[in-house]
C-alpha atoms as an extended CHARMM CRD file, in Angstrom:
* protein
*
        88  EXT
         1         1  UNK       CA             29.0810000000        5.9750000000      -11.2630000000  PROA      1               0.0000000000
         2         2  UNK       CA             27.3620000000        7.0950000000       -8.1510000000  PROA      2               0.0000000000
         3         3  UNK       CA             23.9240000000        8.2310000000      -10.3490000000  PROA      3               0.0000000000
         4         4  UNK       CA             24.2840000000        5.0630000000      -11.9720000000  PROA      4               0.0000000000
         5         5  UNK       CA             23.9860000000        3.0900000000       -7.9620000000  PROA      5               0.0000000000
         6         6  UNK       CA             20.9910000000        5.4810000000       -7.4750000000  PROA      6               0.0000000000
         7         7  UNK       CA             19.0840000000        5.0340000000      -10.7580000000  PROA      7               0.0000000000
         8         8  UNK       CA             19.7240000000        1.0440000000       -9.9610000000  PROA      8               0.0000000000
         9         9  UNK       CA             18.7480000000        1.3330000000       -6.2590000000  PROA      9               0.0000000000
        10        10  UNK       CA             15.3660000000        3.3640000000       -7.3600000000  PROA      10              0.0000000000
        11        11  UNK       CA             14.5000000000        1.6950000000      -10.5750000000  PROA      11              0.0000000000
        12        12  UNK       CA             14.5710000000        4.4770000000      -12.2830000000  PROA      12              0.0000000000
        13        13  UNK       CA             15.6080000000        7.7590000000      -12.4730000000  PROA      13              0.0000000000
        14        14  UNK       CA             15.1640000000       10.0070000000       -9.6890000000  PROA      14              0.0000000000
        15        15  UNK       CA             12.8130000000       11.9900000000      -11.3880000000  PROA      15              0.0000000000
        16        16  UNK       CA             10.8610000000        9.7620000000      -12.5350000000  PROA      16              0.0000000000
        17        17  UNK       CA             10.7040000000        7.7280000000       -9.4780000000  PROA      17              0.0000000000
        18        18  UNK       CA              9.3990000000       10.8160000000       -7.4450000000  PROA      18              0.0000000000
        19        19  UNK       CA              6.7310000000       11.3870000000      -10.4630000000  PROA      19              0.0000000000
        20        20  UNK       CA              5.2590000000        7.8570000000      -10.0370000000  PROA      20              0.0000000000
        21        21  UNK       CA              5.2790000000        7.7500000000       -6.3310000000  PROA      21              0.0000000000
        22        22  UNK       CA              3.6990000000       11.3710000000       -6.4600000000  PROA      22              0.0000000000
        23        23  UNK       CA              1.2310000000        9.5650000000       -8.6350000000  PROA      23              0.0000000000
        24        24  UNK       CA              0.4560000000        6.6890000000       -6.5410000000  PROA      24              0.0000000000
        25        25  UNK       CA              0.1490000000        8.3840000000       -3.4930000000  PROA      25              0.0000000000
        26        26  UNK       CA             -2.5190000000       10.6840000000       -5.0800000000  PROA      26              0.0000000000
        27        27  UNK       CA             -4.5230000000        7.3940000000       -6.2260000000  PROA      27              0.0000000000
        28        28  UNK       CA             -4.2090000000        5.6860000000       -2.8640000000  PROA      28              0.0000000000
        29        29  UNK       CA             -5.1230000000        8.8940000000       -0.9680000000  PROA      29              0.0000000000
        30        30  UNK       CA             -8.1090000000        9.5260000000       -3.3610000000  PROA      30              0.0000000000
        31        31  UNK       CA             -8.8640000000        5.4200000000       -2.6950000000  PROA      31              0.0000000000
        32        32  UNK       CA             -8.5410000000        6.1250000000        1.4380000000  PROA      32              0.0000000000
        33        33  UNK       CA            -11.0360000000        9.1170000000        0.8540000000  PROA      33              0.0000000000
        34        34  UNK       CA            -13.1780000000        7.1410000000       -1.1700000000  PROA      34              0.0000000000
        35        35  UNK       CA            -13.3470000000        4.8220000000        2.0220000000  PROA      35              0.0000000000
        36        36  UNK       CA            -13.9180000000        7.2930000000        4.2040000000  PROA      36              0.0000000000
        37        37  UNK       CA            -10.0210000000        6.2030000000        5.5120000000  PROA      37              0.0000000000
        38        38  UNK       CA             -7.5910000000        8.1440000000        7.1810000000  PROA      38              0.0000000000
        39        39  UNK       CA             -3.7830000000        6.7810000000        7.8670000000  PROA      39              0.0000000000
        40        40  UNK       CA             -4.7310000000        7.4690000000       11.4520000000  PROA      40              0.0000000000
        41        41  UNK       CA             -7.6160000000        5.1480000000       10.8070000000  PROA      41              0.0000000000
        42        42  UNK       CA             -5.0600000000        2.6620000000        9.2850000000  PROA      42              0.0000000000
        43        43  UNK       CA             -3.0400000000        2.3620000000       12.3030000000  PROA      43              0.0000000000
        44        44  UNK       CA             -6.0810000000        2.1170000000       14.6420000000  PROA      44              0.0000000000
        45        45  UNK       CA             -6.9960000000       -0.9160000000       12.2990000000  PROA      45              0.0000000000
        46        46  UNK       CA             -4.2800000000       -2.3120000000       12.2420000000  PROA      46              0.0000000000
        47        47  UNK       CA             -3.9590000000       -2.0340000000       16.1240000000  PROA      47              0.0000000000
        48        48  UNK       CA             -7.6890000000       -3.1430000000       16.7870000000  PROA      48              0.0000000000
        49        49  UNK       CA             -6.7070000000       -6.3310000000       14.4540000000  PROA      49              0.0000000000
        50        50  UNK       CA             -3.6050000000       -7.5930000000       16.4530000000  PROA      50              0.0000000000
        51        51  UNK       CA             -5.6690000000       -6.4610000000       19.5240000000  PROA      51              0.0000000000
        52        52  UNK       CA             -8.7200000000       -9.2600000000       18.4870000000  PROA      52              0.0000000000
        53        53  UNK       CA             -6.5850000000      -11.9930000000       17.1070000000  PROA      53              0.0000000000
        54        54  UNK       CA             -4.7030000000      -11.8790000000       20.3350000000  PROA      54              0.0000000000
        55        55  UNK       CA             -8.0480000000      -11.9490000000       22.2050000000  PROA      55              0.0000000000
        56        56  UNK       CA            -10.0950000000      -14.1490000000       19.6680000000  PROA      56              0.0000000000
        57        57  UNK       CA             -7.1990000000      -16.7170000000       18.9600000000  PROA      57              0.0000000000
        58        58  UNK       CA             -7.8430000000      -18.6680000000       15.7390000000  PROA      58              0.0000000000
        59        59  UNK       CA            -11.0440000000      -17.6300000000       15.7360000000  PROA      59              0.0000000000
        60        60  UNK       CA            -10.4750000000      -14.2340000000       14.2170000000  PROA      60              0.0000000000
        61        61  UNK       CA             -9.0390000000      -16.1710000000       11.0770000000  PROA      61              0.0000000000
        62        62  UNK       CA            -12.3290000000      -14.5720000000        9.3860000000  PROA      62              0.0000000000
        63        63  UNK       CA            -11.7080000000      -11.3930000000       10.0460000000  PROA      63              0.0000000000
        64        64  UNK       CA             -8.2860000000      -11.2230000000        8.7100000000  PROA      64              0.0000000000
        65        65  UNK       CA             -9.2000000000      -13.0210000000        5.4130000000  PROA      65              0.0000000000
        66        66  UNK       CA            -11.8710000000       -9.6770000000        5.5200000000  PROA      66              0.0000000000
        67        67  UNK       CA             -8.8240000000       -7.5310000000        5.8990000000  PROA      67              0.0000000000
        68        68  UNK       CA             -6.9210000000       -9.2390000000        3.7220000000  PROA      68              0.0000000000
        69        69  UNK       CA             -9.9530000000       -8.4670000000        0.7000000000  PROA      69              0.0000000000
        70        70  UNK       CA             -9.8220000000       -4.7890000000        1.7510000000  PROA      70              0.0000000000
        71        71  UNK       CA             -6.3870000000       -4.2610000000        1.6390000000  PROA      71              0.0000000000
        72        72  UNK       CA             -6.1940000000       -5.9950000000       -1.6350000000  PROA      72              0.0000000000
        73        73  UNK       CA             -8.4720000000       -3.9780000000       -2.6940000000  PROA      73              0.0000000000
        74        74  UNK       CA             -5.7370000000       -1.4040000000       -2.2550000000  PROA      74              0.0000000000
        75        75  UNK       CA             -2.4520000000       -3.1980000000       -2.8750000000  PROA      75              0.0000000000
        76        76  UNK       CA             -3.4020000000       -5.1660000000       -6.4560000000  PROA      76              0.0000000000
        77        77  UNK       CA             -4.1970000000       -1.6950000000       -8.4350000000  PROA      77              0.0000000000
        78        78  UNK       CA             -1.0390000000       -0.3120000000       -6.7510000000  PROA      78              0.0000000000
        79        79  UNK       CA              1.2090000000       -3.2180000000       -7.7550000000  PROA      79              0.0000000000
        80        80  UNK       CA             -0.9150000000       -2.9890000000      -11.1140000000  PROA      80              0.0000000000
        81        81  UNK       CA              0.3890000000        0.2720000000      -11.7540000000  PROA      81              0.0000000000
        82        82  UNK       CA              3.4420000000       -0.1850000000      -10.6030000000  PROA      82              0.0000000000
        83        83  UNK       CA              4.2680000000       -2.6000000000      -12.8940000000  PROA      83              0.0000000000
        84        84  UNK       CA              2.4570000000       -0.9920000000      -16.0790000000  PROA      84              0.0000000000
        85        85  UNK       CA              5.1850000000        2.3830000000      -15.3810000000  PROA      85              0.0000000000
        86        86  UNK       CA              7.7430000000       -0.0840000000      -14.8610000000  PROA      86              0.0000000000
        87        87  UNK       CA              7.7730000000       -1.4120000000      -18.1050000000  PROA      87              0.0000000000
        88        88  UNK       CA             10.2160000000        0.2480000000      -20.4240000000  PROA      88              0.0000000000
């Protein structure tokens, strides 16, 4: 009963589950280098683009439609995959 809640609350089984995050995070760390991107840079970004839209206002709108292509970028293989190794 209890593997049955954890299979159910994963989406999987645990094993398989660690094998295709193991996966992604190789493909989104490989992505990051390919960017020249460290999570420390992530953070910084993220920090430096709540710092300007609070200083910029609604002017910054730009700039966050430019981080929203970049992280897409990211996000749409990610769910991509995720949804190809979901399929059973």
């Amino acid at each position: 009963m209890a593997n049955q809640d954890l299979t159910r609350m994963l989406g999987g089984s645990p094993g398989s589950v660690l094998l295709k995050l193991i996966f992604l995070s190789i493909l989104v760390g490989a992505a990051l280098s390919l960017f020249g991107l460290t999570p420390p840079d992530l953070l910084r970004g993220i920090k430096d683009l709540f710092d300007r839209v609070m200083d910029l206002g609604f002017g910054a709108v730009r700039e966050v439609f430019r981080y929203f292509v970049y992280g897409a970028v990211i996000v749409l293989p990610i769910w991509l995959l995720m949804r190809l190794f979901g399929r059973r």
